[in-house]
C-alpha positions in Angstrom: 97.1 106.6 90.7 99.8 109.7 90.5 97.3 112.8 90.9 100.6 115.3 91.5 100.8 118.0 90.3 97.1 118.2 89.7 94.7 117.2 92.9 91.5 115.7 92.1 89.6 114.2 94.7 88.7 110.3 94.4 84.9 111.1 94.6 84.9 113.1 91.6 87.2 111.5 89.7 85.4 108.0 90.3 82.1 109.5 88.3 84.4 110.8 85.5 83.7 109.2 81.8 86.1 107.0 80.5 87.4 109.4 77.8 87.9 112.1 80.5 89.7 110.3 82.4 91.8 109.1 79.8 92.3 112.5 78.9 93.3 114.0 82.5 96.1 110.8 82.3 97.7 112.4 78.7 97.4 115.6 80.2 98.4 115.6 83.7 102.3 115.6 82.9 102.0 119.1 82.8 103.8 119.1 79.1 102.0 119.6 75.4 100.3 116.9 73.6 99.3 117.1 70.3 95.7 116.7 69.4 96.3 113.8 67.5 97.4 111.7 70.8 95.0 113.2 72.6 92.7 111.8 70.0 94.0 108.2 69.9 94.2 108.0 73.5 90.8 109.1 74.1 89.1 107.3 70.7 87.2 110.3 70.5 85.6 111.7 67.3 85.3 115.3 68.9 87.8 115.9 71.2 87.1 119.1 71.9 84.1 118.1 73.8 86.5 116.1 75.8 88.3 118.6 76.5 85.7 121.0 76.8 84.0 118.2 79.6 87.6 117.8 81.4 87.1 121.9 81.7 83.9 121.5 83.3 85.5 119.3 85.8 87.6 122.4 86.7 90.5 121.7 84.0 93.1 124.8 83.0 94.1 123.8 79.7 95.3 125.8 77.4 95.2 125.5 73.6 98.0 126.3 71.2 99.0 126.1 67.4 102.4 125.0 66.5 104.4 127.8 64.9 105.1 127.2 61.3 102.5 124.3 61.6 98.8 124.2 62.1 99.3 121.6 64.8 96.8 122.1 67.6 99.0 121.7 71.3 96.8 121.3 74.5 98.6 121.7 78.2 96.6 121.2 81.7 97.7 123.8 83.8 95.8 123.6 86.8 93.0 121.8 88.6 90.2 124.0 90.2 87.5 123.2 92.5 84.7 124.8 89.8 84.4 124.8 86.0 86.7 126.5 84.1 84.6 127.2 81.1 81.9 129.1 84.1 84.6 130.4 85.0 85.4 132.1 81.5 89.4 130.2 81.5 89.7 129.0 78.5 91.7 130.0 75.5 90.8 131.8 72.4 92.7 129.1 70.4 89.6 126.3 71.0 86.6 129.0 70.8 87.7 129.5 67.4 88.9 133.0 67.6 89.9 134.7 64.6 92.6 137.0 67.2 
């Protein structure tokens, strides 16, 4: 299991549903994925929950739209010992934002 760049302990990442974990495996490159891998890795209808639960487990990820497409991009950043979305790090791009 290859946890570089982004350190998760074993404990925490053992209790971890099956779509999260998928998830932090598209993600933890470091690059952009589409949402549309991200989708078909993960089999989820509503991957923004995913995401949103991957957040909880103390995921930076931020959000992006393609320029000149309306392709959503998502890119882990970090890992942090508490939830990001508590924490209020998210980006407007996933809450919808009309900025």
């Amino acid at each position: 299991m290859n946890y570089d760049p982004y350190t998760v302990r074993r404990e925490d990442y053992d209790r971890w549903s099956g779509q999260v974990k998928s998830l932090f495996h598209v993600l933890e490159d470091g690059q952009r994925h589409r949402r549309e891998e991200m989708v078909g890795v993960t089999k989820s209808k509503n991957i923004t929950a995913v995401v949103s639960a991957l957040r909880h487990k103390g995921a930076v990820i931020e959000c992006t739209i393609g320029r000149g497409t309306n392709e959503i991009y998502y890119q882990l950043h970090a890992m942090t010992d508490s939830s990001t979305v508590q924490e209020g790090i998210h980006c407007n791009t996933c809450r919808c934002s009309g900025d």
